[in-house]
C-alpha positions as CSV (number, residue, x, y, z in Angstrom):
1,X,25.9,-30.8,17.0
2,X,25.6,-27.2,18.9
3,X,24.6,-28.6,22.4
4,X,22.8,-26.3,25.1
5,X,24.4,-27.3,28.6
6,X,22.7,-26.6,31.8
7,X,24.9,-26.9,35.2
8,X,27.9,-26.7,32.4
9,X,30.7,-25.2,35.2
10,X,29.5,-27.7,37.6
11,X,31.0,-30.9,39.1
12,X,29.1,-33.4,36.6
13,X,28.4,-30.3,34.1
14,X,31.8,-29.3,33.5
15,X,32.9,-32.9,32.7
16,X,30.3,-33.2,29.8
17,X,31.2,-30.1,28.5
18,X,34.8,-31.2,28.4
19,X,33.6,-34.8,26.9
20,X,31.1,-33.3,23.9
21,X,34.0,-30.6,22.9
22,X,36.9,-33.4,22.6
23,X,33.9,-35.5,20.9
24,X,33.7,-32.6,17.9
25,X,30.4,-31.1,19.3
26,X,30.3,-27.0,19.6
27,X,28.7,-26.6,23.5
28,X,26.4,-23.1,24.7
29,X,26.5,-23.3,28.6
30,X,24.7,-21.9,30.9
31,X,26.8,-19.4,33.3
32,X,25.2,-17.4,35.9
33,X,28.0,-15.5,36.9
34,X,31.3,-13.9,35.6
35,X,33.8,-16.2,37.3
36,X,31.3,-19.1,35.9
37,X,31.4,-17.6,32.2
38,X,35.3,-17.0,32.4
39,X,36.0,-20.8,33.1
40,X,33.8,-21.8,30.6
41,X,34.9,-19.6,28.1
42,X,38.1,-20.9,29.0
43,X,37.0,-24.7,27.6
44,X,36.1,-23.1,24.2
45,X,32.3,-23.6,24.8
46,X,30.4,-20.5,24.2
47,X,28.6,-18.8,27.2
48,X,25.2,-17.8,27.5
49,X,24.7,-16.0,30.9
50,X,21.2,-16.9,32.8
51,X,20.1,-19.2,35.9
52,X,17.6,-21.8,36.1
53,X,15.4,-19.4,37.7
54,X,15.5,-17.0,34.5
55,X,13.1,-19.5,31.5
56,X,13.7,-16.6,28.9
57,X,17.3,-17.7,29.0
58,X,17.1,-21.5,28.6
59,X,14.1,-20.7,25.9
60,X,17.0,-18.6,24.5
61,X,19.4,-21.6,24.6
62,X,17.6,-24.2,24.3
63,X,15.9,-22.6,20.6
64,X,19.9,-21.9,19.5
65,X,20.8,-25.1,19.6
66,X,20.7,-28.8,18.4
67,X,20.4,-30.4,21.4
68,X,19.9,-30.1,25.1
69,X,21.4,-31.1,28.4
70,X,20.5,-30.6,31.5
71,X,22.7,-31.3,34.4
72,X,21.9,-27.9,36.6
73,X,20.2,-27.9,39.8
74,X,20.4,-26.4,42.9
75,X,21.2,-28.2,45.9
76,X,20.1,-26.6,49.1
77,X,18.8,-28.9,51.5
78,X,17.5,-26.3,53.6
79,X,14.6,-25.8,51.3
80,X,14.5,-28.7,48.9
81,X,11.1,-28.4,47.6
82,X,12.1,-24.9,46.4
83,X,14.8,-26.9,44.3
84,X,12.9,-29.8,43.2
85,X,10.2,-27.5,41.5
86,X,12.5,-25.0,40.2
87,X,14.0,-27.9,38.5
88,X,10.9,-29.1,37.0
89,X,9.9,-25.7,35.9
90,X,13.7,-25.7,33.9
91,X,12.6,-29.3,32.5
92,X,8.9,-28.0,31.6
93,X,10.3,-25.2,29.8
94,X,13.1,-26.9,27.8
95,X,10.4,-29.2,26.5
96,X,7.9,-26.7,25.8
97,X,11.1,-25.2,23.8
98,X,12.2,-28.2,21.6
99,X,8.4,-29.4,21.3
100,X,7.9,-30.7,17.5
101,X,11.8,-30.7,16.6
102,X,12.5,-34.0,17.7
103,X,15.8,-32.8,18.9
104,X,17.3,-34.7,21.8
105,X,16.9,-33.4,25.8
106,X,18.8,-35.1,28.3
107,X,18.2,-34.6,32.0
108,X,19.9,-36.0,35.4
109,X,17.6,-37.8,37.6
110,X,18.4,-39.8,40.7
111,X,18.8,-43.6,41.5
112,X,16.4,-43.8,44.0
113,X,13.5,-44.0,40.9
114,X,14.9,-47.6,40.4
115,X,16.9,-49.9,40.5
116,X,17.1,-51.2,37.0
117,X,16.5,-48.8,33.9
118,X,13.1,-50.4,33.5
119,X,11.8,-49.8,36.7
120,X,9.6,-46.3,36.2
121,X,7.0,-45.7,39.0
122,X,4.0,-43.6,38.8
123,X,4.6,-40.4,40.2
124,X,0.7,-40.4,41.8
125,X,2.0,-43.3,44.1
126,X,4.9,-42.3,44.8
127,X,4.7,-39.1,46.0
128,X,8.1,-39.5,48.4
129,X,9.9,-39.6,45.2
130,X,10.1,-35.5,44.8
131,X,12.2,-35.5,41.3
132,X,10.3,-38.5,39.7
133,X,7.8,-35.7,37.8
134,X,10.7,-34.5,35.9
135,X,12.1,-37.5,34.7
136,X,8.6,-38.9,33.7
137,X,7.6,-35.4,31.7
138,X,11.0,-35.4,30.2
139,X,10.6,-39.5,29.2
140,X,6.5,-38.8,27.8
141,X,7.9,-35.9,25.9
142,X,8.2,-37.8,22.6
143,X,4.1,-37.3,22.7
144,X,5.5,-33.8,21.9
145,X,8.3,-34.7,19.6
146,X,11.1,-34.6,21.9
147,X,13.7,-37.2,22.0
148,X,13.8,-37.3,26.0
149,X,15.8,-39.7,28.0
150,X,17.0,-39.0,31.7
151,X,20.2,-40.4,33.1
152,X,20.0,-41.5,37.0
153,X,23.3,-40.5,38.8
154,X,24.4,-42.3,41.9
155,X,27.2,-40.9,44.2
156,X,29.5,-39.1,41.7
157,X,33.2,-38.8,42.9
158,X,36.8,-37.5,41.5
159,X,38.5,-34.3,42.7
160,X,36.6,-31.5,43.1
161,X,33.9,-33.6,44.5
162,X,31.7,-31.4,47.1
163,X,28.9,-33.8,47.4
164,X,27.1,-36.2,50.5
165,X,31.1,-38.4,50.7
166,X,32.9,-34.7,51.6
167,X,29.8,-34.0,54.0
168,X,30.2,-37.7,55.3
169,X,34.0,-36.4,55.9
170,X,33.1,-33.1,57.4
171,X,31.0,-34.5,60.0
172,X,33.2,-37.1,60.8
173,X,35.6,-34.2,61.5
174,X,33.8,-32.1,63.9
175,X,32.0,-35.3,65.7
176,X,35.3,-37.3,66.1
177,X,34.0,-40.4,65.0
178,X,33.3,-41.6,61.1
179,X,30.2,-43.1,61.8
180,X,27.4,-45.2,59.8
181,X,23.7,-46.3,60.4
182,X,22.8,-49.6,62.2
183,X,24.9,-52.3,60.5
184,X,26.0,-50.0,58.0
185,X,25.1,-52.3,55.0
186,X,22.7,-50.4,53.4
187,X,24.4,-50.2,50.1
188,X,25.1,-46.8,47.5
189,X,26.2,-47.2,43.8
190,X,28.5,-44.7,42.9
191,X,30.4,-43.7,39.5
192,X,33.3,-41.5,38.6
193,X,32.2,-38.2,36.8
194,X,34.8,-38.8,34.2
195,X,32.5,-42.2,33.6
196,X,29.3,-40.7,34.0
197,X,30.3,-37.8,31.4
198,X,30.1,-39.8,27.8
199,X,27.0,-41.3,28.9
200,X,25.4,-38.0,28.1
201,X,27.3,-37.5,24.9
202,X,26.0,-41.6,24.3
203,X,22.1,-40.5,25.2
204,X,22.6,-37.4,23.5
205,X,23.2,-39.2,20.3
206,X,21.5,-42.1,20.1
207,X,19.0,-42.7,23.1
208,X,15.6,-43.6,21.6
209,X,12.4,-41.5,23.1
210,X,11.8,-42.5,26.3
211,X,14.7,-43.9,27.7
212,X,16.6,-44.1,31.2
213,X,20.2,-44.9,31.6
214,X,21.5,-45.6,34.6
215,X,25.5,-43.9,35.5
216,X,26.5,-47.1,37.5
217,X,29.5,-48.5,37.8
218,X,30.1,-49.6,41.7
219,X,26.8,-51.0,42.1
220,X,26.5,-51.3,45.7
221,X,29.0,-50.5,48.8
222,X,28.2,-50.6,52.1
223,X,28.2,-47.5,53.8
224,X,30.1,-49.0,56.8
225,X,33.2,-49.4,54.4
226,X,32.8,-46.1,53.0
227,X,32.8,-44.9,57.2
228,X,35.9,-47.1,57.3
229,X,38.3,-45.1,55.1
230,X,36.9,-42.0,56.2
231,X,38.3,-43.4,59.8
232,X,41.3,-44.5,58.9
233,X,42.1,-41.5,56.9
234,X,41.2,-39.2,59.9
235,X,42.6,-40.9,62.3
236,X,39.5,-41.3,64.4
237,X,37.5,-44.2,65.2
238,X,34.6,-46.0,63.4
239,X,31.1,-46.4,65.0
240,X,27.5,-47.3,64.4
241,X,25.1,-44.5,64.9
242,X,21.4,-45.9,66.2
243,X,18.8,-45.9,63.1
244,X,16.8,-43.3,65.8
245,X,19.7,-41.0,66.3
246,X,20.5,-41.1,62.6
247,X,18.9,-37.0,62.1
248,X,20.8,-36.2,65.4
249,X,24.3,-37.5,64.3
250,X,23.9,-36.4,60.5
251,X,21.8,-33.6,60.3
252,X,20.3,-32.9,56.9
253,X,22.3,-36.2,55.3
254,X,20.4,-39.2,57.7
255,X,17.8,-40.1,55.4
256,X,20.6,-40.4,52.5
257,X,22.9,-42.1,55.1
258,X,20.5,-44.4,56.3
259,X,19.5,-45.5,52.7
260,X,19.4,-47.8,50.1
261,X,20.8,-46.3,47.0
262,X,21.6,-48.5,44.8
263,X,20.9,-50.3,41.0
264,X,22.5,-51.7,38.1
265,X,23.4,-50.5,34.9
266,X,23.4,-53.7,33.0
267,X,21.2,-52.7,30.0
268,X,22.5,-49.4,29.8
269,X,26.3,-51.3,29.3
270,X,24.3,-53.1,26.7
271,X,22.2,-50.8,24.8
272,X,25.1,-48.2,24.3
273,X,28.4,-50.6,24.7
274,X,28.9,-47.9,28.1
275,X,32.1,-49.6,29.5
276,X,33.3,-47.5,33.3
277,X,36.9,-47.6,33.4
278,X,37.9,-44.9,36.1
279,X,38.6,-45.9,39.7
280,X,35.8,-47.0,42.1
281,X,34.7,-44.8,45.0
282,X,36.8,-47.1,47.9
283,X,39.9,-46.4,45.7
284,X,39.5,-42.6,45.3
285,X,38.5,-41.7,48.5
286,X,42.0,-42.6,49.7
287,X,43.0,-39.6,47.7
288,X,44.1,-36.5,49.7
289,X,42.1,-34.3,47.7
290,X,38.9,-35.6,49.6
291,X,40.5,-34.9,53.0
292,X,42.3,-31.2,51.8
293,X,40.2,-28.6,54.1
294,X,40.7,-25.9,52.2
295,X,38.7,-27.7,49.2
296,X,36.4,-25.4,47.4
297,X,32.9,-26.6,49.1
C-alpha cells in the first residue's frame, strides 16, 4: 500500500514512517522544509513538500495514494485554537479527498475524549473538548465512503521526546523544585512511540469504519511519581504545588498538570492482538537523554 503520511519527520510521525516501510508499505510524507524532506528522503519514503496550512498539497497526497495518515499538528500553546482548527480543516480536506474510495484515513486524537474506546461524546456538549470535532468527522466519514478510525495518544515518550515530561523537566530546572498538583495522584497513561507506531500500520489495515483505538500501554501514573524522578534526577527537591497556584507554577502546562489523563486500551489489545512491549514511562525517564540540555526542543 502507498501510504500518505502527515507529521511524517515528527516524534510520533517519523516512527510510523519507519514501521509501515519495514512492514513492505511505500510511504509519501509530508515535509515542509528542506532539512524535513532530506531526513525523510533519507528513510526511503518519498517526499512531497507542503504544510497543513497549504490543502492543495494534502489534496495532492492524499489523491496519490492508497491510504492516509495523519499524525501532523501544530503545537503552539500560545494560540491553540489557531491549531485545533487548522487541524480540522487538514482532517475536512483529507476526507473530502478520499470521499467514495473507501480507502482508509487515520488520524491522532487525544485521550481526554475517553477513557475506553467506546466512550465518544457529542461534540455539542462538550464543547471544552477542542479536538473532539475531528475525531467525530473523521469516525462519521464512512457516510462518505471513508474507512476512518482515529487513534487517541497519551503521553508519548523515547528519545527525542520534546513533549509536556521535557517541559515538566524544564520547569523543574529553572523553579528548583520538581513539583506536582495537590496530592499529585491525578493519573496520565502514557506509551512508548515505538509502541504507539504499529498501531497505525494495525488501523491502517484493518480498522473497520468508525473506530477508536486507544495507544495505552501505562494506563495510569501518578503525576507525583513522575515529579519524583524528575527530583531525584535533578538533584532538587519534590513539592506539591496548591491546585490555585497551579497556572502560576506551570505556566501554559497547569491544566494538563493538574489533570486526569488517563484510559485503557483493553479492546484495542483485543480487536487487533496490539501487545506494548517497550519500557514504561517511570523506566525511561531515568534515561539521560531526557535530562541532556542541549536536546533538540
Amino acid at each position: 500500500m502507498r501510504v500518505f503520511v502527515t507529521g511524517a519527520t515528527g516524534f510520533v510521525g517519523g516512527a510510523v514512517v519507519r514501521e509501515l516501510l519495514d512492514s513492505g508499505h511505500r510511504v509519501l510524507g509530508l515535509a515542509r522544509s528542506d532539512a524535513s524532506a532530506d531526513r525523510l528522503a533519507a528513510t526511503g519514503a518519498e517526499v512531497h513538500r507542503g504544510s497543513l496550512d497549504d490543502l492543495d498539497a494534502l489534496r495532492a497526497g492524499a489523491s496519490a495514494c492508497d491510504g492516509v495518515i495523519h499524525t501532523g499538528f501544530v503545537h503552539d500553546f500560545s494560540d491553540y485554537g489557531a491549531c485545533v482548527a487548522l487541524d480540522l480543516s487538514a482532517v475536512e480536506t483529507l476526507i473530502d479527498t478520499l470521499a467514495g474510495s473507501d480507502r482508509p484515513l487515520v488520524i491522532t486524537s487525544v485521550m481526554s475524549h475517553g477513557r475506553t474506546e467506546d466512550e465518544v461524546p457529542d461534540p455539542a456538549a462538550r464543547p471544552d473538548l477542542v479536538r473532539l470535532p475531528a475525531e467525530v468527522r473523521t469516525l462519521k466519514a464512512a457516510d462518505r465512503g471513508v474507512r476512518g478510525s482515529a487513534i487517541r495518544l497519551p503521553q508519548v515518550h523515547g528519545e527525542g521526546d520534546h513533549a509536556f515530561v521535557p517541559a515538566l523537566i524544564g520547569i523543574a530546572r529553572a523553579k528548583g523544585v520538581s513539583g506536582y498538583v495537590g496530592d499529585g495522584t491525578n493519573l496520565w497513561a502514557a506509551v512508548h512511540r515505538e509502541d504507539a507506531a504499529p498501531l497505525y500500520r494495525l488501523a491502517l489495515e484493518n480498522a473497520p469504519a468508525g473506530t477508536v483505538l486507544h495507544a495505552v500501554a501505562d494506563e495510569g501514573i501518578p503525576l507525583r511519581e513522575i515529579a519524583e524522578v524528575i527530583g531525584k534526577r535533578l538533584d532538587i527537591p519534590t513539592t506539591s504545588v496548591p491546585p490555585e497556584q497551579a497556572g502560576t507554577h506551570f505556566g501554559w502546562l497547569g491544566h494538563f498538570v493538574s489533570s486526569d489523563l488517563t484510559g485503557t486500551s483493553t479492546l484495542t489489545r483485543q480487536r487487533f492482538g496490539w501487545t506494548p512491549t517497550r519500557i514504561g514511562l517511570l523506566a525511561d525517564l531515568d534515561h539521560d537523554y531526557y535530562f541532556d540540555i542541549n536536546q533538540p526542543s
